[in-house]
Each structure stands twice: as structure tokens, then as C-alpha cells.
NUTI-757155 format. One record per atom (N, C-alpha, C): x, y, z. Coordinates in steps of 0.001 Angstrom, whole numbers, plus 500000, padded with zeros to 6 digits. Atoms other than C-alpha are relative to their C-alpha. Layout:
# NUTI-757155
XYZ...
END
This chain:
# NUTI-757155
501433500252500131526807482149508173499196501232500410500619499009499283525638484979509969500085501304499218499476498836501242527243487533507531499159499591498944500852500261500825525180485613505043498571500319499914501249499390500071522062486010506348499589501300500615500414498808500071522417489325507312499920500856498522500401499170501469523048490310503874498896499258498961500818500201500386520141488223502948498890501204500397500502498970499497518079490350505268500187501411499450499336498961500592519482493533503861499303499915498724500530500217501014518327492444501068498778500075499146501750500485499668514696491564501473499743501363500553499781498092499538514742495325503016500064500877499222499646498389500844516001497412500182499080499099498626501114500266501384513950495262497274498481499923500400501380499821499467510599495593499260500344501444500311500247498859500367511543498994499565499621500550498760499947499708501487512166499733495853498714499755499754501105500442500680508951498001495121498915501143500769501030499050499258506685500132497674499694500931500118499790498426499863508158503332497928499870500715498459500695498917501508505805505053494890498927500350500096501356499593499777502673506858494957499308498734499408501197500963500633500120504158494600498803500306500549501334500014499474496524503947495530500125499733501609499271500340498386497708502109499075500388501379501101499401499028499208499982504853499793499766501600500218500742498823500306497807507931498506498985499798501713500857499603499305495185506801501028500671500111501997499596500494498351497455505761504410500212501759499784499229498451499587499132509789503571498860500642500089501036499176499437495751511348503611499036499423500996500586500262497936494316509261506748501020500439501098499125499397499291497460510465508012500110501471500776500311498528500071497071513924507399498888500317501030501092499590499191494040513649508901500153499435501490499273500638498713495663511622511768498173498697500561500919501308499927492614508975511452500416498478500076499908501231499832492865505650512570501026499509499034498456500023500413496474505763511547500771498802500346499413501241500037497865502815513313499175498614499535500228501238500004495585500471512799499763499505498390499597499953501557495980501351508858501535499456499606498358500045499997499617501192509047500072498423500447499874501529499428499281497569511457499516499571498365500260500776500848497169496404508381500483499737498622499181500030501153499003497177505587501281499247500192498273500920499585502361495721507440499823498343500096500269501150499621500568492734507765499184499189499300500394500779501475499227492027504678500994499913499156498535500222500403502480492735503278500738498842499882499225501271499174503779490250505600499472498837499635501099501331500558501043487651504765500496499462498380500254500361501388501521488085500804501036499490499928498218499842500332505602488100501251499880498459500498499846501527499474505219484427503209499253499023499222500749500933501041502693483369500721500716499187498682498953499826501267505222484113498233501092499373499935498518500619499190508261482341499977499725498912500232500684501786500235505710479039500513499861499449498911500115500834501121505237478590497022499208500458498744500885499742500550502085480787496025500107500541499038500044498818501093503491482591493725499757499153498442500186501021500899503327479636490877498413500219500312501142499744500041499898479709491788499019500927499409500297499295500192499038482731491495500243500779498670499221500254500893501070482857488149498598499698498507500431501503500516498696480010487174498633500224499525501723499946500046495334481375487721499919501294499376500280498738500648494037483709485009498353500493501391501210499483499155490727483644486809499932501023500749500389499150498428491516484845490043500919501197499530499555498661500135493543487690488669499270500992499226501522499330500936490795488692485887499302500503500878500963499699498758488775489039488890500842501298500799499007499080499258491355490852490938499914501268499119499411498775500816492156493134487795498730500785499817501451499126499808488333494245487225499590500667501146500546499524498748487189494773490882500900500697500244499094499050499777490275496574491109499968501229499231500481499013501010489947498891488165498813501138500489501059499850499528486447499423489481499932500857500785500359499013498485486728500657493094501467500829499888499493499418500040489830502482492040499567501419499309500464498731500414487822504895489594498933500317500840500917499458498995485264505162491879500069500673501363498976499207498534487838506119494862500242501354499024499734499017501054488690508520491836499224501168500091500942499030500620485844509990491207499505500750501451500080499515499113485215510658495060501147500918500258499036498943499674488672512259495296500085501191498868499994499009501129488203514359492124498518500641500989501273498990499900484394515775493590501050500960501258499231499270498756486802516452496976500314501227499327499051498623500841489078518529494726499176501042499395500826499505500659486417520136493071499435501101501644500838499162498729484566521400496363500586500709501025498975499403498596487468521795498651499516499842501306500102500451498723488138521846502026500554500389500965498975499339499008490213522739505151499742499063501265499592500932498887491794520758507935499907500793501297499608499086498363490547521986511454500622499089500903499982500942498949491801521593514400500057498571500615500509500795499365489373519703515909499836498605498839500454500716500989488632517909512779499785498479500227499928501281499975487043514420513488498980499345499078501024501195501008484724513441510626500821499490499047499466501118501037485516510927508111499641498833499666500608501815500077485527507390507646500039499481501819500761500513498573484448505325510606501592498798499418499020501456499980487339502245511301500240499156499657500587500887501279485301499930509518499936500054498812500232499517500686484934501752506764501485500301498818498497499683500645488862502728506245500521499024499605499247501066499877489909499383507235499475499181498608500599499943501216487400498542504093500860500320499080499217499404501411488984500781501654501298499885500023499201500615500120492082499319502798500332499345499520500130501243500898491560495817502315499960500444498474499757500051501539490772496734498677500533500444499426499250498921500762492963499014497667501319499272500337498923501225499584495457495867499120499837499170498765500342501445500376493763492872497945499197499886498701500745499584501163491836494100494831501289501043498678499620499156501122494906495543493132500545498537499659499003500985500317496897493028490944501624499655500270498290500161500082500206494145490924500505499683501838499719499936498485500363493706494675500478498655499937499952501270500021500239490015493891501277499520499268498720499784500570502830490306491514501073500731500476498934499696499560505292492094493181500625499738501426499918500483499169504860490752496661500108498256500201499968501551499949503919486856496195501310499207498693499316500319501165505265486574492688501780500077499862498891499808500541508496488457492527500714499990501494499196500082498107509787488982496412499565498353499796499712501395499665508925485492496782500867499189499190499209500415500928511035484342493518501371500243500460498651499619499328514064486399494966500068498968500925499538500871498836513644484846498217500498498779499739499958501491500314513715481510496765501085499298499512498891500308500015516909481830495242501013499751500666499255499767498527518409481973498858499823498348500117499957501270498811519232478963500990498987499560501076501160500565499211516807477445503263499803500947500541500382499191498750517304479782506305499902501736499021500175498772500215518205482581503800498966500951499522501789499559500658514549482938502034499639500398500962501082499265498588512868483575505774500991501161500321499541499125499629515754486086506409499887501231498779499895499671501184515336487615502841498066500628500760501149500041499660511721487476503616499385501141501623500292499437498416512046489154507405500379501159499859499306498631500801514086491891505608498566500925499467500751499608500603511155492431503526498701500722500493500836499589498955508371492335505873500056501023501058500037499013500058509912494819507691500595501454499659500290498938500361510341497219505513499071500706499914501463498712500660506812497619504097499278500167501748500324499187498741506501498529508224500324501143500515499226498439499714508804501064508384499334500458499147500917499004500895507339502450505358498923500612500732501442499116500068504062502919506264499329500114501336499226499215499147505160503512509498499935501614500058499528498920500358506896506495508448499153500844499469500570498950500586504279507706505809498588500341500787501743499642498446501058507206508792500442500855500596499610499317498655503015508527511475500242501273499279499263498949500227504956511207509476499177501173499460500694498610500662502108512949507626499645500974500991500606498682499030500851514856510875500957501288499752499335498955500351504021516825509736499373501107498911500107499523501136502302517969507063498226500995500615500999499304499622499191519244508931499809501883500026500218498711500050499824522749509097499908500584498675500379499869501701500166522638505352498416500376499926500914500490500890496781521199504605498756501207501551500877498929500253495018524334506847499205500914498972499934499327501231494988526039503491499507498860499002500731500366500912492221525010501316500737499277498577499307500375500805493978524726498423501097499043499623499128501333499876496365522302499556499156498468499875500579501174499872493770519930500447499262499468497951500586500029501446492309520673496686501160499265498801498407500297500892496250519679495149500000498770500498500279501160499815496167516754497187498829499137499576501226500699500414492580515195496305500379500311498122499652500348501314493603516374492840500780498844499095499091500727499969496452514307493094499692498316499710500825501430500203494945511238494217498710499547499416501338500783500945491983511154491970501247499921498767499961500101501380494255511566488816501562498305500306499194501692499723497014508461490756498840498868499571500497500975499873493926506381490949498945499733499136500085500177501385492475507244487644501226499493498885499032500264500902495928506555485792500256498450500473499387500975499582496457503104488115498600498964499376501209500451500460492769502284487171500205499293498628499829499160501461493490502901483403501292498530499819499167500907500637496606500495483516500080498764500918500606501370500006494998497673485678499171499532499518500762500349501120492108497388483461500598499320498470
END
């Protein structure tokens, strides 16, 4: 039994990896609050824990639901579209104007503000719904009673280690993004991710 649900667990671990680990809008913005070493954990807590939320939603049942309702995804898929070209179009003027990482460097977004462009860049994309409630929860479901919550616990934390790893880890990357031009390759980057993700949630 125990061999079972460890390789349930195991499981729920490496297919919530697969699904997460890709440049998306999500993970564009945790690596450049990173970079900037801004209100890093409490980006990282919220993303692990919406994760966690959608993955149990998904394992209760919601995913039929969510399946079910054109509405609420029409909705989802527009407002998403939306504040993704418009995150766009702010990271394209970035790229355009440039920039350089001091030091001291503490302007930016305010806590409220991140934790904001969090939430929506979570809860305003579609496929989040689909690949967290919908499809991780479908896997899970094929499991045995106890093995869905271990399938499920697998899952949950992964997308922690992840983004984990990509909060915590970008400060590595700080001495990079001294050099103007880096910061200009990056903002390039993520305006043309969140113009192309725009483009094929619309």
C-alpha cells in the first residue's frame, strides 16, 4: 500500500511539473519580481497556493463543472486576453526605453499591486483551469480513494518547488541584468510571451 501511494505521489509531482515548467505569463512575471528580488515570497506563497486550491478543486469534482460552463470560461478567456496584452504592451514600452538593475533598487510594484497582477495572470488565464482542475484532477481521479489526495499532494508540491526555485533562484541572475540590455531582452521577451499567449487565449 505504501509503495502504491508513493508512486501515486511521484506521480502527481512529475505531471504538475510537465504542465508548469514553460514560459508562461505566471512564470515570466514571478522571474522578473525575482530578479528584482520584490516581494518574492509572498508571490511564490501565492502561486503555490492557488495551485493547491485549483488541484483540490479538481480532485472534488470541479473539473466537470468547469468543463460545463461556457460562460465562465468566455469570461475567463476575454479578461484574460485583455490584461495579458496590456501586461504586453507595458513590457514592450520597458524594452523600448530600457533600464538597469541597481543595487539599491527598490521601486516597483507596491505588494498590493503584484499580488494583483498575480491573481490575474492566475485566475484570468483559461488554460490554468484546464490543466490544473480539469486535467490533474481527471488523472487524480483515476487513483483509488487515498491515491487521488496522494496524486494530488504530489502535485501541489511541485508547483512549490517550482516557483520556489524560479522566485528564490532568479537573484542568481542579478548580476546579469546590471547591463541594460539584458533587462531590454528580457522585457522583450515577456511582452512578445504575453502577446503570443494573448493571441491564442482569445
Amino acid at each position: 500500500m505504501r509503495t502504491a501511494l508513493s508512486a501515486d505521489f511521484a506521480a502527481g509531482f512529475a505531471t504538475s511539473l510537465a504542465l508548469i515548467v514553460a514560459i508562461g505569463s505566471q512564470n515570466a512575471f514571478v522571474l522578473r519580481q525575482g530578479i528584482l528580488r520584490q516581494h518574492v515570497a509572498a508571490l511564490v506563497l501565492f502561486c503555490a497556493a492557488s495551485d493547491a486550491l485549483l488541484i483540490v478543486a479538481g480532485i472534488a469534482g470541479a473539473g466537470a463543472l468547469v468543463q460545463g460552463s461556457t460562460v465562465f470560461m468566455d469570461i475567463t478567456r476575454v479578461g484574460g486576453a485583455l490584461f495579458l496584452l496590456a501586461y504586453g504592451l507595458l513590457a514592450a514600452r520597458r524594452a523600448l526605453r530600457g533600464g538597469v538593475l541597481q543595487a539599491a533598487d527598490t521601486a516597483g510594484l507596491t505588494l498590493g499591486a503584484a499580488l494583483a497582477s498575480c491573481f490575474a495572470f492566475t485566475f484570468l488565464n483559461p488554460h490554468v483551469y484546464l490543466d490544473t482542475v480539469v486535467l490533474l484532477g481527471s488523472v487524480a481521479n483515476q487513483r483509488s480513494e487515498s491515491g487521488r489526495w496522494w496524486f494530488g499532494t504530489g502535485a501541489a508540491l511541485a508547483s512549490g518547488v517550482w516557483f520556489g526555485a524560479l522566485g528564490f533562484g532568479a537573484r542568481w541572475l542579478q548580476p546579469v541584468f546590471v547591463r541594460p540590455l539584458a533587462w531590454r531582452l528580457l522585457d522583450a521577451m515577456i511582452a512578445l510571451t504575453m502577446f503570443t499567449l494573448a493571441a491564442m487565449v482569445w
